[in-house]
C-alpha positions in Angstrom: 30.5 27.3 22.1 27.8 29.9 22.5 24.5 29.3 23.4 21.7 31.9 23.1 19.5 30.7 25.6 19.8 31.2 29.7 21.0 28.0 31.1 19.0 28.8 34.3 16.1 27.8 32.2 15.1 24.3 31.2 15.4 24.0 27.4 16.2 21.6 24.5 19.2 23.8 23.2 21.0 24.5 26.6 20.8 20.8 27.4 22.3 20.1 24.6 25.8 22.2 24.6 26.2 21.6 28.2 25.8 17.9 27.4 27.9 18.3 24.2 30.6 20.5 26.1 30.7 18.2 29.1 31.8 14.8 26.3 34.0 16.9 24.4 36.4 17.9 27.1 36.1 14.4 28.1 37.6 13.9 24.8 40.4 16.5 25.5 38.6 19.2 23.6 39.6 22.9 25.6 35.3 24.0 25.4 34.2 27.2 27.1 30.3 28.0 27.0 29.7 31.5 27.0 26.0 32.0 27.6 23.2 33.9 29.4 22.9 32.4 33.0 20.3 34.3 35.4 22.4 33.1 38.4 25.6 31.3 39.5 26.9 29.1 36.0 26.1 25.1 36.2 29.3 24.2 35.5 32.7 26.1 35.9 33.9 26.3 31.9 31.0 28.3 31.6 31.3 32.0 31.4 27.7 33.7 32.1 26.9 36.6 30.1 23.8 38.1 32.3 20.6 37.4 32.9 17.7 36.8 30.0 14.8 38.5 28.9 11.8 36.3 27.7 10.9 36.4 24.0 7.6 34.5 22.1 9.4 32.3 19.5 8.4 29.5 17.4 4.8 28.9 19.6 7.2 29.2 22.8 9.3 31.6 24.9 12.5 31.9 24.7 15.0 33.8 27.5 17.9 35.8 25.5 20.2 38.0 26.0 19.9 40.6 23.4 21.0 43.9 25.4 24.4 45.2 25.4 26.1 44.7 28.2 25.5 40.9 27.7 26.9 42.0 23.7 30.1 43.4 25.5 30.5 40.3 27.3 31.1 37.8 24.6 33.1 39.9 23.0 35.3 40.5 25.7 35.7 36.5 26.0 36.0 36.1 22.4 39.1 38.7 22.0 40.6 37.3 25.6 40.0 33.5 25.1 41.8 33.9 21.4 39.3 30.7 20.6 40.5 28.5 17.6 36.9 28.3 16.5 33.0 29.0 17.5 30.5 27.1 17.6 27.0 28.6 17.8 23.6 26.9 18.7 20.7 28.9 16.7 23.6 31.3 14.8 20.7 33.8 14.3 19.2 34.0 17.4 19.0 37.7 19.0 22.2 37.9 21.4 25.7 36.8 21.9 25.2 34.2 18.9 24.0 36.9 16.3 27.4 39.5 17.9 29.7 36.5 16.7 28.3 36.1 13.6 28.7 39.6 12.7 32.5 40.0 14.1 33.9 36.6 12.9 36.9 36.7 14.7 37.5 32.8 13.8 35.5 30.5 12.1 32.1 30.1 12.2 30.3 26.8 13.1 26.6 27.5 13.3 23.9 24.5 14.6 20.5 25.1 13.2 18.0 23.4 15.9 14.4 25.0 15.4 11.6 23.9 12.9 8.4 25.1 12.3 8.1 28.9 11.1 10.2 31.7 12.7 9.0 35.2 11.9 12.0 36.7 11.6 13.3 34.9 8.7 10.2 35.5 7.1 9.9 39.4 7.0 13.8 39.7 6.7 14.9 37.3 4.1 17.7 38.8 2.4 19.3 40.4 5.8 19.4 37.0 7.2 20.3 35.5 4.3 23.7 37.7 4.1 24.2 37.2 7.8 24.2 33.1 7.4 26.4 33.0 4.5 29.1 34.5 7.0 28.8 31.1 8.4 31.5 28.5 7.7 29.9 25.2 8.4 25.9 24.7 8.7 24.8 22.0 10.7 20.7 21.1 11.4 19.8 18.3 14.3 17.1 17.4 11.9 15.6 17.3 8.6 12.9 19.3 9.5 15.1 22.0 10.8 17.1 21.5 7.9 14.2 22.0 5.4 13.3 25.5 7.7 16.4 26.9 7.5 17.1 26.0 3.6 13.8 27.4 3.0 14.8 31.2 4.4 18.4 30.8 4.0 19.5 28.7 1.4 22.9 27.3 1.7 23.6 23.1 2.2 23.3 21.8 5.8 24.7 18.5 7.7 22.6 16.4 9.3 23.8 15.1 13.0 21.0 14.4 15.4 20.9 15.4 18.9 23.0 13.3 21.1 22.1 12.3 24.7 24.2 11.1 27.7 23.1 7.7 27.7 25.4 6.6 30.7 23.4 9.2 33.4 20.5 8.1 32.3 20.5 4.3 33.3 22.9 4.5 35.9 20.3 7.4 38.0 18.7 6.1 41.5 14.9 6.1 40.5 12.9 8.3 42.4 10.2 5.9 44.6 6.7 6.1 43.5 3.6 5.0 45.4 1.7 3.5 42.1 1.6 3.6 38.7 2.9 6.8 37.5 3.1 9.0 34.4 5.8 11.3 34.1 5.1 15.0 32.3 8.7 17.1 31.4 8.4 20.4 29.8 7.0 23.9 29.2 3.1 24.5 30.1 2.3 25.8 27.0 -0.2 25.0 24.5 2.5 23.5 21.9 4.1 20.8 24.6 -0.3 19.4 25.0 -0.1 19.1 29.0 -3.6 19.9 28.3 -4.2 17.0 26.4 -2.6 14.5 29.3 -4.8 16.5 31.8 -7.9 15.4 29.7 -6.5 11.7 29.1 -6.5 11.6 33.1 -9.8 11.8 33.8 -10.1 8.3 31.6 -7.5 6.6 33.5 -8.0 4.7 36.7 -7.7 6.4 40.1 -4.7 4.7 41.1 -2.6 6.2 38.2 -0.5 8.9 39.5 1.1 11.8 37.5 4.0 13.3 38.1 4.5 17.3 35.9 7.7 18.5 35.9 8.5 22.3 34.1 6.2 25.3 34.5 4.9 28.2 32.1 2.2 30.1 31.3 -0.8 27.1 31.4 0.5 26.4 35.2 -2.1 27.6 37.0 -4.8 27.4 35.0 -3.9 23.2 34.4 -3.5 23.3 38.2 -7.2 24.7 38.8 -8.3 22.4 36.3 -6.8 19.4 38.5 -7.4 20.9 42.1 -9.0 18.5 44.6 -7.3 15.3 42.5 -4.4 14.1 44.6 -3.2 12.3 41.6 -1.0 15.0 40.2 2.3 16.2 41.9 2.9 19.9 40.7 7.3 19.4 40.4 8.5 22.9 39.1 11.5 23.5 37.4 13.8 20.3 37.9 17.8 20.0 38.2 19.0 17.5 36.0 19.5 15.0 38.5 15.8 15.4 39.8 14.9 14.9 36.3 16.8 11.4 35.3 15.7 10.3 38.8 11.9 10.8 38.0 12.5 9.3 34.3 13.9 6.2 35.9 11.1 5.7 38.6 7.9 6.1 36.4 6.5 3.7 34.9 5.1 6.0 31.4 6.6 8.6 30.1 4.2 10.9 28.5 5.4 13.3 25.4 2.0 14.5 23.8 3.4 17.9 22.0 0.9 19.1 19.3 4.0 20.4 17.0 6.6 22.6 16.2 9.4 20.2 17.2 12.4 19.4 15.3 13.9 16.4 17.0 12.5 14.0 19.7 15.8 14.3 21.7 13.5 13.8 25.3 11.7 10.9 23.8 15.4 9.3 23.5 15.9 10.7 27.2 12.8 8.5 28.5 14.4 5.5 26.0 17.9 5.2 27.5 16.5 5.8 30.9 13.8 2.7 30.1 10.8 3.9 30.4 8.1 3.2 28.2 7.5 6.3 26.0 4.3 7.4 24.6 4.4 10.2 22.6 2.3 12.3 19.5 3.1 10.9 16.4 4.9 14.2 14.5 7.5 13.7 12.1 9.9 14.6 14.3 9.0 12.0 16.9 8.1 9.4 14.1 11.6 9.4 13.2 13.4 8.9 16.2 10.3 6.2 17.6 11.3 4.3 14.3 7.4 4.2 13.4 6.3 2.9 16.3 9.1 0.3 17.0 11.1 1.9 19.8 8.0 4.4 21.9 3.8 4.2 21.6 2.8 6.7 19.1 -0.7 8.7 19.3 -2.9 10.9 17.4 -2.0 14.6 18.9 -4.6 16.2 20.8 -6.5 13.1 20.9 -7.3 12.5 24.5 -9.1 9.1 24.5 -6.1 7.6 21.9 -4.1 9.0 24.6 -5.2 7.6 27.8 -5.6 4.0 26.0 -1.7 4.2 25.0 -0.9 5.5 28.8 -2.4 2.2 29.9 -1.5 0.0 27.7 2.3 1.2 28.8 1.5 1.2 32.6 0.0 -2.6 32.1 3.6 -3.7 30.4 2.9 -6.4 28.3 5.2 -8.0 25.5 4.7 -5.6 23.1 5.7 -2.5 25.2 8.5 -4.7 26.9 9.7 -5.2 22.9 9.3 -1.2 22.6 11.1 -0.1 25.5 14.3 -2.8 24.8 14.2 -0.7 20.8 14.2 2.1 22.9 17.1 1.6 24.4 18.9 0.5 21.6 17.8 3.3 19.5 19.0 5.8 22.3 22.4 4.0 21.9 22.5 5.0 18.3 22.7 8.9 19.6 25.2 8.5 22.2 26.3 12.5 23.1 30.1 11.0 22.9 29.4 9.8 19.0 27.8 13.5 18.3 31.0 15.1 19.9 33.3 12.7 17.7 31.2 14.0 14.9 31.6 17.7 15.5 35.4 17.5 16.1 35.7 15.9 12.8 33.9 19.7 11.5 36.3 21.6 14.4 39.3 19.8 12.8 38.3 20.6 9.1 37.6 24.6 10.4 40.8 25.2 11.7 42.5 23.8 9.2 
């Protein structure tokens, strides 16, 4: 499995192959990762490539590997490994995942995770075209990143949504919290609406506490814009223990991206770890909240809707009680061990 992306960096993508890597060999699937790292690997069936280089994609940034050395270095573990098949997260990334696809020593399995517009598929149509056609299999974790990538690169595309670990999430020791607390996880960008939350906060009452996990280029100003309120705990980057810990002790989990998102795979993190989850109401997010059933949905960029949601969650009545027992039963229905059971079925079907 090859992942574009530096696993030293808190991402979507590179949670899901470690997560998909770690239930497959559980399953007695032989899965190497081979993927930028900047620093020691996270686990030890990953091979690490080199460090990343930052990229704007898709509204974000994204840390690949597109020099040589780190070019060298996959093949080198292609041709020694003597894999049965690959399987490649964003096939057309910049990096180890576009060197496979233009090699194809064995067949190609290619996972299709972004939505929204990428610019490179735009200006080079019919060079990326050719390029995915030398794929074997075409998966998408969505329909919306389904319809993006038959849009630029034609060709039919299975469905199978993200999967999560849904054991490590309710068995983690919540962290302790000293009130009523709302829990932020990802980039500080302008896409993920940290902004928004920091507005909604000023409407809440002044025993809520927030708890902002991830960093990025809005951190220090959204950290001037808060100084002098002691109700917001600046995290950082968190491991993934640090991470289902704080999803287990808040008492709201707040998701209020503005778009660009293909799959709501963290809103199913704060379901299976049961939290109440409130969240913008995108497609994405609509599909995996089941409308409304299983997590709070919200106008995006509305601040005031926001805050009213936020407390209606931290207050726990019957209705969120009845969303937060959907949630967990919808995060059953993408348990990372049915996703890997899935993609075995397409390993299976390759090397045959």
């Amino acid at each position: 499995m090859i992942c574009p992306y530096s696993l030293a960096v808190w991402g979507g993508v590179q949670l899901q192959v470690l997560g998909l890597a770690r239930s497959l060999r559980a399953k007695g699937v032989d899965t190497q990762v081979l993927a930028p790292c900047d620093g020691p690997p996270p686990e030890p069936w990953v091979t690490p490539l080199g460090d990343s280089i930052p990229y704007a994609q898709n509204g974000s940034f994204a840390p690949l590997a597109p020099d040589p050395p780190a070019q060298l270095r996959v093949l080198g573990a292609i041709w020694d490994e003597r894999f049965d098949a690959l399987h490649l997260h964003e096939p057309l990334a910049p990096g180890p995942t576009l060197t496979a696809v233009l090699v194809k020593p064995v067949p190609l399995i290619g996972t299709f995770h972004a939505s929204g517009d990428i610019a490179v598929y735009r200006w080079a149509r019919f060079g990326v075209r050719r390029l995915a056609a030398r794929l074997d299999t075409r998966v998408a974790v969505s329909p919306a990143a389904a319809g993006m990538a038959r849009r630029y690169l034609d060709g039919n595309y299975d469905i199978l949504f993200n999967g999560i670990e849904t054991d490590r999430f309710a068995a983690a020791e919540p962290t302790e919290r000293g009130g009523p607390t709302v829990l932020f996880l990802g980039r500080h960008e302008p896409r993920k609406g940290l902004a928004v939350l920091v507005e909604a906060a000023r409407l809440l009452p002044p025993d809520v506490r927030f708890w902002i996990g991830g960093q990025g280029p809005q951190t220090a100003e959204l950290q001037a814009a808060t100084a002098g309120d002691d109700r917001f705990e600046w995290l950082g980057p968190l491991t993934e223990e640090e991470k289902l810990a704080r999803l287990r002790g808040a008492d709201a989990f707040c998701v209020p991206s503005l778009g660009g998102e293909s799959f709501g795979v963290v809103l199913l993190e704060g379901m299976a770890a049961g939290t109440p989850v409130v969240a913008s109401d995108l497609p994405a997010y609509r599909v995996v909240a089941r409308d409304g059933r299983a997590a709070a949905l919200v106008a995006p960029g509305d601040a005031e809707v926001l805050a009213k949601s936020l407390l209606e969650a931290l207050e726990r009545g019957p209705a969120v009680e009845r969303r937060v027992q959907g949630g967990r039963a919808r995060a059953d229905e993408f348990s990372m061990s049915a996703l890997a059971d899935a993609y075995v079925t397409h390993y299976q079907r390759l090397v045959a």
